[in-house]
N, C-alpha and C positions, 0 to 999 in steps of 0.2 A: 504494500500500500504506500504510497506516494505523496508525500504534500504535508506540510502542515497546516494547520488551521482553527479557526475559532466556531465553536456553536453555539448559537442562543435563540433561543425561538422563546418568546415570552408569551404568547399567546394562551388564554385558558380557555379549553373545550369541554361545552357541554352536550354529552352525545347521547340518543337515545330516546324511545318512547315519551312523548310527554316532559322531553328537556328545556320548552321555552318555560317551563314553569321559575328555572332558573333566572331568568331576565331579570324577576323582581329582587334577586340577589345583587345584581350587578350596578343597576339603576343609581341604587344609594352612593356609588361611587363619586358620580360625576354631578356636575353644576345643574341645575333647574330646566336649561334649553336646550332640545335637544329635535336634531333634527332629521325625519324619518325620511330612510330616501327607498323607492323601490321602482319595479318594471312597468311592465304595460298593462295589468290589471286582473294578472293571475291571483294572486293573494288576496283581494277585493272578493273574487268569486268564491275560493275556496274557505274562508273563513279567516284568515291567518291574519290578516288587516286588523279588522275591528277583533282581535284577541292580543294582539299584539298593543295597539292605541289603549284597547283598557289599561293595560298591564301599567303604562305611560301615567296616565291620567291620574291613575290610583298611587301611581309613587310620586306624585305631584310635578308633574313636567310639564313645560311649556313646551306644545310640539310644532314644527313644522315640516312642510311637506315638499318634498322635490320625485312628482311622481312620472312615470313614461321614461326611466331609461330605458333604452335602446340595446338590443343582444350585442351589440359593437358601438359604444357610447363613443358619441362624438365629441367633438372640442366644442359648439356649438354648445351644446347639453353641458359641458364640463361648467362654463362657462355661466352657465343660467345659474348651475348650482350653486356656483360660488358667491355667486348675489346674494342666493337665498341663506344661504349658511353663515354671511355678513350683516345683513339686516339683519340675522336672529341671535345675531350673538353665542354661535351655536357651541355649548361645551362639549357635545356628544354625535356624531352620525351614526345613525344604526340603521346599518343596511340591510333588507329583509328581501332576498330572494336569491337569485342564480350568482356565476361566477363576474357576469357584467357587473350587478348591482355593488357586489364589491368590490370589483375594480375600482371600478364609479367614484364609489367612498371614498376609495383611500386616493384618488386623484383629485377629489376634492378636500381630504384632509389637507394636504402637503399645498393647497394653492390658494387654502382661505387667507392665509396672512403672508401671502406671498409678493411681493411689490412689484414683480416684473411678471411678464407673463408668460405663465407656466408651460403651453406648448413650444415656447421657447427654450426655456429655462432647463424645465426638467426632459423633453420629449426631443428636442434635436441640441444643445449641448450635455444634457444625461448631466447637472448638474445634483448635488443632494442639497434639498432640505437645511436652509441659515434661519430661517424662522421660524415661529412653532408651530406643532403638528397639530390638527384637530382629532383627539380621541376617534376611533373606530371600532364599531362591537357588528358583529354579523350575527343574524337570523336566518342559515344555510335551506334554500328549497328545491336547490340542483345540485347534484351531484357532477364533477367535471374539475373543473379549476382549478382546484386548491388553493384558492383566493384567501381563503377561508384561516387561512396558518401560515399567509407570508408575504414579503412587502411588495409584491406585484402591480401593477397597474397599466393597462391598454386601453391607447386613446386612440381613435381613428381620425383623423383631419378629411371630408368630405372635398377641402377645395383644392389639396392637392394628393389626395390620394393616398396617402398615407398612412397605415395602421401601426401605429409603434408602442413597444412596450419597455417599462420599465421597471426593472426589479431595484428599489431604494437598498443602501445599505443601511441607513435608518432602522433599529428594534421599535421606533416611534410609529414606524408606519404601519406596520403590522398590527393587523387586529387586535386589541385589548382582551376582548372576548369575543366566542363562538359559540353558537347554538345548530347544535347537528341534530335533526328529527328526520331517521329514515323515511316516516310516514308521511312527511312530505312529498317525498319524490316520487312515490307509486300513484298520484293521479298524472304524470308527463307525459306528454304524447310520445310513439315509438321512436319518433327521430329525435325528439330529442334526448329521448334517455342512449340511443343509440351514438349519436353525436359527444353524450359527455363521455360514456366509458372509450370510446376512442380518444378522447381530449387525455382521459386520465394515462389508457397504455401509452401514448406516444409522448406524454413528458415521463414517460419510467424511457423510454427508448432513447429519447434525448440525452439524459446523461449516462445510459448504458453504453452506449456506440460511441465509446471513446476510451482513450487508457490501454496498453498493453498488459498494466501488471496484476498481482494476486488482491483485488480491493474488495474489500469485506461489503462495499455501498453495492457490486455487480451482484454478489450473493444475496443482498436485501431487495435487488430489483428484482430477481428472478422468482423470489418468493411472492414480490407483490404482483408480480407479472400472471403468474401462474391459480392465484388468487382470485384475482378477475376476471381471467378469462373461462375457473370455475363457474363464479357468482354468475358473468354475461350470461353464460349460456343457457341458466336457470332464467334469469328477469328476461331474456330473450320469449321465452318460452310460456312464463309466466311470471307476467308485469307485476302481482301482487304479492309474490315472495318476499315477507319482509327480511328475510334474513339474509336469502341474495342483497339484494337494494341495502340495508346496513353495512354489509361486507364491500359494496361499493363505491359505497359514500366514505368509510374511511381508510379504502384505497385508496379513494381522490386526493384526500387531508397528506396520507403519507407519499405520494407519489411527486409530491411540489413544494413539500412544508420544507426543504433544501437539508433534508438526512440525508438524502442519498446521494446528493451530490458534493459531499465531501471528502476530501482527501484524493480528489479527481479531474481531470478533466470534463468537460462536457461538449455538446455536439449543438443543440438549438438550431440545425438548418431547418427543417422541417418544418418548426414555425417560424421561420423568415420565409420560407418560400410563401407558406400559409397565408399568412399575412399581410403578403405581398395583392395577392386573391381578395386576400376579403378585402384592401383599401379600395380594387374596384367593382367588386361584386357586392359585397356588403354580405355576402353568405357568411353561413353559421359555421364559425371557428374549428369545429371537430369535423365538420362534413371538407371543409378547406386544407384539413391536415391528413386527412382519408383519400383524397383527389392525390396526391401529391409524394405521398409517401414512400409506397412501391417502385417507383421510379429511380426515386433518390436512392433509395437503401441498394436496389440493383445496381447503382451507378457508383455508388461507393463501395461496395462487395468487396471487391478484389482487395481492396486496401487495407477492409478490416475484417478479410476472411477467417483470424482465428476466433474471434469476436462474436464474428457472424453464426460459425459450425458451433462454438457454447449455445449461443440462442437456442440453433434447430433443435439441438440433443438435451440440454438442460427446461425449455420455455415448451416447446413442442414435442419432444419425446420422438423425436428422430434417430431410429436406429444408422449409428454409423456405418455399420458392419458393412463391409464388402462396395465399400461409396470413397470416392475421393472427396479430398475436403470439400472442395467448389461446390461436389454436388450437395454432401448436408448441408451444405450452407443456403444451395437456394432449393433446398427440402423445405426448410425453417422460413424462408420467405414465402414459400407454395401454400403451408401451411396457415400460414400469419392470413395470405389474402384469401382464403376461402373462409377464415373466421371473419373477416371483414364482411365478405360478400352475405354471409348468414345471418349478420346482424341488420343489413340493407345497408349497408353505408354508403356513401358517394362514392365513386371509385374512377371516374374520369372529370378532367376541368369543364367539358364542352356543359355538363350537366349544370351548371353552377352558372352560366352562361358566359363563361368564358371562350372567346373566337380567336383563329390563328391571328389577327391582326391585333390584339390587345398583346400580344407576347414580348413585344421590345419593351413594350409599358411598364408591363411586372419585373420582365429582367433588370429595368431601370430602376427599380423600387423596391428591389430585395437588398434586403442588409448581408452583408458576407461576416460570418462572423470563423474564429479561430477555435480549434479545441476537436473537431471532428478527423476522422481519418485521410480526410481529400481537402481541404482549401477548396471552394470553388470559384472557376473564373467566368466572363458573361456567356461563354459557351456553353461549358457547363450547363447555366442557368438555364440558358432556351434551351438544349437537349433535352432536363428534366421535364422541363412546359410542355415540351413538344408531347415526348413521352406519357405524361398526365392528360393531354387536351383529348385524344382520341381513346 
């Protein structure tokens, strides 16, 4: 194992059955104003709104509301919210839905008291956090992200296309607290529970597919790896499995809460290419990283073939016997895209509406990052597109 390093994750999780009952623990923490941010009007239908507000009311809060974020929150939105989180003098954001909404949050913690502005600041020079952080507590109702246990936050810029994200080095930024109710998640429609548990394997993949040496973090991916794509195949089949869907939900938490990517490298093409997609599609995050994926990981094969034959024989139970490496190696990817395909996922860009003429676009718009087994260059890039379009 390789690297040294610091861990701290300050985050406290409440998981389970009936855990927002916790809230009214946490409440007393923070100042009187506090302000509720959610999506597009899930939580209104399903009851979790007006149980949540009680909870608010009764421990004497002054609430406000920033409702209709967007699955890919824009700077626009970031933007309104910041108004609103100023006017209210807000001591507290408590995010109450998917891995957007807290995004959201914690892009609006970091830019309530911020004097320049933030898509500048933090989103194109990746500055950290000189002013104070506004509190952030999440109320978890998707599984996917892991937003939930770490200082993440993705903004998308509409006028230039842009979907960028930023992990703060900030322990400020990271949620304060977390409320995890499996039961939440078993009313989501199939794509999108489909959509998260690919969000959740392919940030385990992200910092798997990198590193040559013996790292205790590749042995913890493979368990969570292996874990999930248990649980999938159950909530695949039956949406109502609470125990699937609990065992998914704190894959999500562990698979990005940043354990496993210590003492290692990491790889993050996969959501640059992604990303790249959804600045001009505006498509859902995990259907963007399913389009994309298989391409890439073929195209980097070669590079991180011994990497790769762990996967197929450790993740998929690919017998080596009698196979050259190459080939368990794209055993373990043969097998990876047919659990893809099982699940419905996306599986080409054309579906997403992406056309051969938008491809210089994205090549121009992918971040290249370092840490993966291949550097890519803008060739690269469009081979990948190409490769993913049809």
């Amino acid at each position: 194992m390789f690297g040294n390093f610091t861990y701290c994750n300050p985050t406290k999780l409440y998981f389970g059955s009936a855990s927002l009952d916790n809230l009214s623990r946490e409440l007393p923490k923070y100042g009187p104003n506090v302000t509720l941010i959610y999506g597009q009007g899930s939580i209104q239908k399903n009851g979790i709104y007006d149980t949540v507000l009680d909870l608010l009311r009764r421990s004497g809060k002054t609430v406000a509301e920033i409702a209709g974020v967007m699955p890919n929150p824009t700077l626009d939105k970031l933007r309104e919210g910041v108004a609103i989180a100023r006017d209210h003098n807000t001591d507290l954001l408590l995010a109450v839905g998917g891995g957007s909404v807290c995004d959201y949050a914690k892009a609006v913690a970091v830019s309530v008291h911020c004097p320049d502005d933030p898509w500048e600041t933090y989103f194109v020079r990746f500055e950290e956090p000189t002013c104070p952080i506004v509190p952030v507590g999440c109320v978890l109702t998707i599984a996917g992200t892991g937003s939930e246990m770490n200082a993440g936050a993705v903004i998308t810029n509409t006028e230039t296309h842009q979907k960028i994200g930023h992990v703060f080095a900030s322990e400020d930024v990271m949620p304060r607290f977390s409320i995890l109710d499996p039961t939440y998640t078993l009313t989501l429609p199939h794509d999108q529970m489909a959509a998260g548990i690919y969000d959740i394997f392919n940030h385990i993949c992200e910092q798997y597919f990198s590193g040559e040496d013996d790292s205790t973090s590749d042995y913890l991916s493979e368990g969570l790896m292996r874990s999930l794509l248990h649980a999938s195949r159950i909530a695949n089949r039956d949406p109502q499995n609470y125990e699937a869907r609990s065992n998914i939900m704190w894959t999500a938490t562990w698979a990005l809460n940043t354990l496993i990517s210590r003492g290692k490298s990491t790889d993050w093409m996969v959501h640059m290419l992604g990303q790249a997609v959804g600045g001009y599609t505006n498509a859902t995050h995990g259907m963007t990283l399913s389009a994309v994926s298989l391409p890439y990981y073929r195209h980097i094969l070669p590079y991180g073939l011994a990497k790769f034959k762990r996967f197929a024989v450790n993740v998929w139970d690919v017998a080596p016997e009698g196979k050259s490496d190459r080939e368990v190696a794209e055993a373990g990817l043969a097998a990876m895209e047919a659990w893809m395909q099982e699940l419905g996922l996306v599986m080409k860009l054309s579906d997403l509406g992406v056309t051969e003429g938008m491809l210089e676009c994205l090549a121009d718009g992918t971040v290249v990052l370092p840490g993966g087994y291949k550097p890519l260059c803008r060739e690269d890039i469009l081979h990948i597109f190409r490769e993913s379009l049809a």
